[in-house]
N, C-alpha and C positions, 0 to 999 in steps of 0.2 A: 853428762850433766851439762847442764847449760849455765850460763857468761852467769847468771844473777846468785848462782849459791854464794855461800858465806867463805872468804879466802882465809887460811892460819897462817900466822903469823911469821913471816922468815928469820931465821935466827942468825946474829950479829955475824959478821965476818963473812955470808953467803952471796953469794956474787951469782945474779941471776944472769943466765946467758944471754946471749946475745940474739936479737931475731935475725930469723932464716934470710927472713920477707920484712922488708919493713914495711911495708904499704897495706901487712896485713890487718884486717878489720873485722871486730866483733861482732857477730849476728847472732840474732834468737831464731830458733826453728820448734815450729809450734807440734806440741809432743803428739796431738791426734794425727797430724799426718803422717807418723813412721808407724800406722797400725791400721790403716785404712785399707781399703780394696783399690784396684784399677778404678779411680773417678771416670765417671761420664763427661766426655770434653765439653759437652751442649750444656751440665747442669752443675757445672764447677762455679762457683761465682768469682768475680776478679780479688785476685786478694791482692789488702794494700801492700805499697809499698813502703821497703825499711830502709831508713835512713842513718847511717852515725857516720863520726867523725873517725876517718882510717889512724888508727896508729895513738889513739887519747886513753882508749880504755871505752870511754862514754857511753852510756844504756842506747842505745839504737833508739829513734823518732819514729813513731809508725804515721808514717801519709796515707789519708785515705787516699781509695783508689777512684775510680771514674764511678760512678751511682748509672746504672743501667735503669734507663726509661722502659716501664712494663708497657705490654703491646695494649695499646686499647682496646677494649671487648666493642664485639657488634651494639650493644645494649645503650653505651657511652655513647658511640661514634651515631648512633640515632638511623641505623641501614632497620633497625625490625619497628615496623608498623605496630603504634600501639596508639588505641583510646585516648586520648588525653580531652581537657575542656579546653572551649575554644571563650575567648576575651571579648567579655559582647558589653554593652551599656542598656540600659534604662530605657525602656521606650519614651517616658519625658526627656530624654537630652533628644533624640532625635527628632523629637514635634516641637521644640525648641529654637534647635538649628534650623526646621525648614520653614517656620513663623518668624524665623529672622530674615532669613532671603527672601521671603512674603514682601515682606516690610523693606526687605531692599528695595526692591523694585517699584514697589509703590511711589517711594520717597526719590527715588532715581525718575521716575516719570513722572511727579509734582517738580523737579528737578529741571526736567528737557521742557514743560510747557506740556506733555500731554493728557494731564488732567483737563477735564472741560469745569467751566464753570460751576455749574452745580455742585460736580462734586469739593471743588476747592470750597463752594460757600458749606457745606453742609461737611465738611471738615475744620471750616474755622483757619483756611492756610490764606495768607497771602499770595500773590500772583507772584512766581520768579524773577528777576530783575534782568537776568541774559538768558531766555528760553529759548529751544534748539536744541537738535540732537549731533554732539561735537564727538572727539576722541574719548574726553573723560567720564561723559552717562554711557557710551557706549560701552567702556572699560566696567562704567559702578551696573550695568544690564548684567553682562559677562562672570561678573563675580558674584551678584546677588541671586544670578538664577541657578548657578552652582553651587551655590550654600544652599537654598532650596532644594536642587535633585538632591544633593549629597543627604542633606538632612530626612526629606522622604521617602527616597530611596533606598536606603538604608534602613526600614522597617519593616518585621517580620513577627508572625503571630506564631508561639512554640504553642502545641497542643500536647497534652496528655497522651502518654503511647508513643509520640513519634520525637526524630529528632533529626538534627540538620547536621550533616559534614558537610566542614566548610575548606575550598580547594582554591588557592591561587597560585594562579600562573602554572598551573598540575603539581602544587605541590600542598600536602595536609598543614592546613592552616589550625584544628581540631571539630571537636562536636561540642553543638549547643544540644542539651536536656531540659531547658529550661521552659517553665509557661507561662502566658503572658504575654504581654507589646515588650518588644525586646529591640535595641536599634545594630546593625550591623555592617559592617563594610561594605557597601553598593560593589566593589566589585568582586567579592569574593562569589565563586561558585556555588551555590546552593544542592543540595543530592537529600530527598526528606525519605527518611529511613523508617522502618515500623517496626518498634521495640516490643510491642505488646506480647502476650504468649499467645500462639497462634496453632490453631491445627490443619494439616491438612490430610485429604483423603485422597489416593490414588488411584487414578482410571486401573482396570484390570491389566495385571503386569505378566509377562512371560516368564516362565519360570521350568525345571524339571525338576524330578525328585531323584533318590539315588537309584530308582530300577530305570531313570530314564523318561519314564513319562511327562509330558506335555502339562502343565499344570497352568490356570490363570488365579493369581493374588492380586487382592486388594488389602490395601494396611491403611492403618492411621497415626500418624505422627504427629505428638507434641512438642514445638520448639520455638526457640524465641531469639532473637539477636543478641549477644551477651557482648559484642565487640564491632562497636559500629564501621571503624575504619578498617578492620578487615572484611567483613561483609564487604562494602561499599567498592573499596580499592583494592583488597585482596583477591578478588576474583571479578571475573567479568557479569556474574549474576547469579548470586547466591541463591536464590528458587531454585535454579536448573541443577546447582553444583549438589544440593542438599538433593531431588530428585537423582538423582545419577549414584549417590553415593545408598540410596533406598536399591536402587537396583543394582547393585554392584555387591550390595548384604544379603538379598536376597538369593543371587547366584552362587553364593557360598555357603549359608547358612541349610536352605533347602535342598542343595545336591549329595546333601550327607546324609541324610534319611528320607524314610520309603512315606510315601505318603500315606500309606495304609498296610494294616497285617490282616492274615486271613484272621475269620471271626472264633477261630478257636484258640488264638492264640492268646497268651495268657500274660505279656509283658507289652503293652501299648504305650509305656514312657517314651521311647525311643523311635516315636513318630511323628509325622505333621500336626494329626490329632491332637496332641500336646500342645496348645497355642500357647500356653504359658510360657514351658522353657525356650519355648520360638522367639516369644516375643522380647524377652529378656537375651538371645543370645544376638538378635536384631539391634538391640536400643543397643549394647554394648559394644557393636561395629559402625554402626550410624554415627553416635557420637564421640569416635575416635578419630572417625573421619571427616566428621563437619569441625570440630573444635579447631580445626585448623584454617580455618575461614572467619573465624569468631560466630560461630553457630554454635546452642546450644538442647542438646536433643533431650526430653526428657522422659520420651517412650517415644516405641515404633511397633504395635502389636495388629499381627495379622486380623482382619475383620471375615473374610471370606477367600475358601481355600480351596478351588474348584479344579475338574480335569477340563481340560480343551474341551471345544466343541467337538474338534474329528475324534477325539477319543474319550469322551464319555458316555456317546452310547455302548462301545464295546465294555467298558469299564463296567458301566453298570447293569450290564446281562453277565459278566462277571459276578459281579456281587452278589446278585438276584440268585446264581448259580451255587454259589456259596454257602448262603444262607441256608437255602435247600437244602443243601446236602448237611447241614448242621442240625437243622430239624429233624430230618429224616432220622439221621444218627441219635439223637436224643429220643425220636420217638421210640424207635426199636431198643433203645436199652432198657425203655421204660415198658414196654410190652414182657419183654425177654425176663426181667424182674418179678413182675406179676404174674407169669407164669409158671416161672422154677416157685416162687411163694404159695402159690394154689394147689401144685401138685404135691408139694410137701406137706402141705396142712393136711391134703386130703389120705395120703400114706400112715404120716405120723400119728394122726388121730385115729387110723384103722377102717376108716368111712370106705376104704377100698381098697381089693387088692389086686392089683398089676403086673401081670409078665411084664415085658420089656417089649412086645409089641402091641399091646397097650395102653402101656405106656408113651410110646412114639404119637399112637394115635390121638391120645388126651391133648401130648402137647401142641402138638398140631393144629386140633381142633381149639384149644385154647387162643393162641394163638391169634387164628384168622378168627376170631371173634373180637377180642382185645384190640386187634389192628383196625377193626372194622368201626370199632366201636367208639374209635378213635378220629373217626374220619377220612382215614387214609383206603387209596383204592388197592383193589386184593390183590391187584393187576402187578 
């Protein structure tokens, strides 16, 4: 039991002993630790310290212990590249500022004497009284044609569709979305990015199917930038990274079925033919792998799905071969039908009667008529 239960009362005359220890000291020990497991040394927290006075009795002081500082996450600490807006002003403050360094200099050259007459008369100014060009106009030149660059220099037109990530000194300063006359830090880096949703279509790509064969695709892809500072700064050229990652789906996607089944086959899902589930299991690789650039895919569907040149002739005296012998086979089942049907009408009705050589010869002659009659040669 511990120091805080409730004590009974000692009765008169009882003479409590003597301590062992005098310097012994009261402590609480917290009941969930006599029922816990082996703690994890790494995910113990510090526990405070207990304070009492040795030898009084006195309920123990608990001191906190040290407060452990959590590690800062990547996200805090600003290591992962993200979108933000970038601090821009008004395109009137910047035509502002640079019609005032306009005006400097003017006033700075009425100033040294190098207005000519006319224009002082046709300004209405008086003539300077110590004209020349000294340290001080040379100073008020210096700073008025600096507030000028600064002020027109700093102006940029945002259009519709595109936008600006803005880099100083190679570090992400943000992006402007904005449209309109907009004024911006003269030295910040400029990078104009195109947000719009954009398609593109692919030169014929190399590819094989799962028996191996030579194949050329063309696809087409719709996508858009959805994160301009990875685009920009996350990779070296997001056109080429989104091409790369089109061929790198297609290598995978395609080498797991056949591009064709013979034509009597009777389950054609589970081929190229199927541009649909192609193209959906395409979008679903493309944009797992562009999202990581701040791309965003929102189809990749095969348009044309061809054999090589070296092997589409073979291929298609293959086919051609195929084919043939699919007709053929259809023909004769259908000859072979109408023959067992003619001799049985003719039996069953009574219209004739037939030994069994005949009967060979009826079918026979059936037959090469039926086949004939058909188009096909007797040959």
């Amino acid at each position: 039991m511990s120091s805080t239960t409730a004590q009974t009362p000692e009765p008169e005359g009882f003479a409590r002993p003597a301590r062992l220890i005098h310097t012994e000291g009261t402590t609480e020990i917290p009941v969930h630790l006599l029922f816990r497991d082996e703690p994890d040394p790494v995910s113990v927290p510090v526990a405070p310290a207990v304070v009492g006075r040795r030898g009084t009795g006195e309920q123990p002081r608990v001191r906190p212990g040290p407060v452990r500082a959590e590690p800062e996450s990547p996200a805090d600490s600003g290591s992962i590249l993200v979108e933000r807006p970038a601090r821009v002003l008004p395109g009137a403050a910047g035509v502002l500022v640079g019609v005032c360094g306009v005006a400097g200099c003017a006033l700075t050259s009425w100033w040294a004497g190098m207005l000519p007459g006319l224009a002082l008369a046709a300004a209405r100014l008086p003539a300077p009284a110590d004209p020349g060009l000294g340290p001080a106009q040379w100073a008020a030149y210096a700073g008025s044609g600096a507030l000028a660059l600064f002020g027109f220099g700093g102006l940029a037109r945002g259009r519709t569709g595109r936008a600006w990530v803005l880099g100083l000194f190679g570090r992400y300063r943000g992006t402007v979305r904005r449209t309109g006359l907009m004024w911006l830090n003269p030295l910040f880096l400029r990078r104009r990015v195109d947000v719009r949703l954009r398609h593109w279509r692919s030169e014929p790509m190399p590819a094989v199917d799962a028996n191996g064969v030579e194949l050329r695709v063309v696809v087409l892809v719709a996508w858009r930038v959805r994160d301009t500072a990875l685009a920009v700064l996350g990779t070296e050229d997001h056109e080429r990274y989104l091409r790369e990652c089109v061929e790198a789906a297609l290598s995978r996607v395609l080498a797991r079925l056949p591009a064709d089944v013979p034509p009597a086959a009777i389950v054609r899902d589970m081929t190229l033919r199927n541009t649909e589930a192609v193209g959906e299991r395409l979008t679903r690789l493309v944009a797992a792998d562009a999202a990581a650039v701040g791309l965003q895919v929102f189809s990749v569907q095969p348009t044309r799905i061809a054999y090589a040149p070296e092997v589409a002739a073979v291929m298609q005296r293959r086919r051609i071969a195929a084919l043939d012998a699919q007709h053929r086979d259809t023909v004769l089942t259908s000859v072979v039908d109408s023959v067992e049907d003619t001799v049985t009408r003719l039996t069953t009705r009574g219209l004739v009667e037939l030994d069994d050589y005949e009967r060979k010869a009826l079918v026979k002659d059936l037959t090469v008529a039926f086949w004939t009659g058909r188009g096909e040669p007797t040959a």
